[in-house]
C-alpha positions, -999 to 999 in steps of 0.1 A, spaced: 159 -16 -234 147 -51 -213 122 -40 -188 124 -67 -162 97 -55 -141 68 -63 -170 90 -98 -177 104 -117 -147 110 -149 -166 136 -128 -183 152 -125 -148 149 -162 -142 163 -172 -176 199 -150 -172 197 -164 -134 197 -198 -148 221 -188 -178 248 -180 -152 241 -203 -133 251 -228 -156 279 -208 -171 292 -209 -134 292 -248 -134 308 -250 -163 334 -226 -154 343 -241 -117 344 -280 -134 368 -266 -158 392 -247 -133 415 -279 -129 419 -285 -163 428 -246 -171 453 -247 -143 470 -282 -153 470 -275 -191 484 -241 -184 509 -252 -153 521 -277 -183 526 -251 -205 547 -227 -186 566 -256 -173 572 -267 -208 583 -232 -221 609 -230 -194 625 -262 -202 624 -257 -240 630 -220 -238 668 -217 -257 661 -247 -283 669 -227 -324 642 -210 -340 644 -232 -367 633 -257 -343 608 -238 -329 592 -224 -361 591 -267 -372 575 -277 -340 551 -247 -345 539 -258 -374 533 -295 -362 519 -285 -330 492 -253 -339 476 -275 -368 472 -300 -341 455 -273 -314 431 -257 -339 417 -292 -349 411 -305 -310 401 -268 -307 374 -272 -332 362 -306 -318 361 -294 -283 340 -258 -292 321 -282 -310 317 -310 -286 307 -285 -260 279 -268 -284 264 -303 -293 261 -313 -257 243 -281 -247 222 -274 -279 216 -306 -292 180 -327 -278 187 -364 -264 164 -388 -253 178 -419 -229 215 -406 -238 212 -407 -273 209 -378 -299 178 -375 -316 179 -374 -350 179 -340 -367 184 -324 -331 214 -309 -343 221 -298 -377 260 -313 -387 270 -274 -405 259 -257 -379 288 -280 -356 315 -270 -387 308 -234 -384 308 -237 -352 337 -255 -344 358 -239 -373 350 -202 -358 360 -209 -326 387 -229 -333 404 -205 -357 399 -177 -335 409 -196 -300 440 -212 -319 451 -181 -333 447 -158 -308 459 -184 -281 488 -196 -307 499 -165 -328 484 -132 -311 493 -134 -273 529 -146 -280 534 -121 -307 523 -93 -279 544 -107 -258 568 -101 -278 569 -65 -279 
C-alpha cells in the first residue's frame, strides 16, 4: 500500500500526472467529436451499400487505421518519453523497438477493438 503521508512527492507526481493527462484529454476533445461526428454521418449515408462491398472496403480501410494507429500511439509516446534539446531529439533518447512495440500493441488492440469488437457487439 502507498503511504502518502511519509511521501508527499508521490502526491505531487500523480497531481502533475493528471494534470497533464487532463491537457491532453481537453486538446483532443475536437478532434474526438469531429472524427466521430464524421463517422456516424458516414455510416448513415453508406448504411444499405452490399456486404460484399462492405466486407472489400473493410479490408482496404482497417489495414489503413491500424497503421496511422500505430504511428499516432507512437508519435504520442516519443513526444512524451523521448529527451529533446532546442527541438531536436537527442540521440539515443528513445530506443526505435521500444516505438514498434509500442506502436504495434496499441495499434492492434485500438484497431481491433475500435474496428472488429464494438461493431461486432453491436451487432448482437
Amino acid at each position: 500500500m502507498v503511504n502518502y503521508i511519509e511521501n508527499p512527492a508521490l502526491i505531487a507526481g500523480e497531481a502533475k500526472m493528471f494534470s497533464e493527462i487532463y491537457k491532453e484529454l481537453k486538446s483532443h476533445i475536437p478532434f474526438t467529436v469531429i472524427g466521430a461526428l464524421i463517422g456516424i454521418v458516414t455510416m448513415l449515408i453508406f448504411q444499405n451499400i452490399p456486404q460484399e462491398t462492405a466486407h472489400d472496403v473493410f479490408y482496404v480501410l482497417h489495414p489503413m487505421h491500424v497503421v496511422l494507429s500505430a504511428l499516432v500511439t507512437a508519435s504520442m509516446y516519443k513526444l512524451h518519453k523521448c529527451k529533446y534539446v532546442d527541438g531536436k531529439c537527442l540521440r539515443g533518447g528513445c530506443n526505435f523497438w521500444t516505438l514498434v512495440l509500442i506502436g504495434y500493441a496499441g495499434a492492434i488492440g485500438i484497431a481491433t477493438l475500435s474496428d472488429s469488437v464494438i461493431p461486432y457487439l453491436g451487432e448482437t
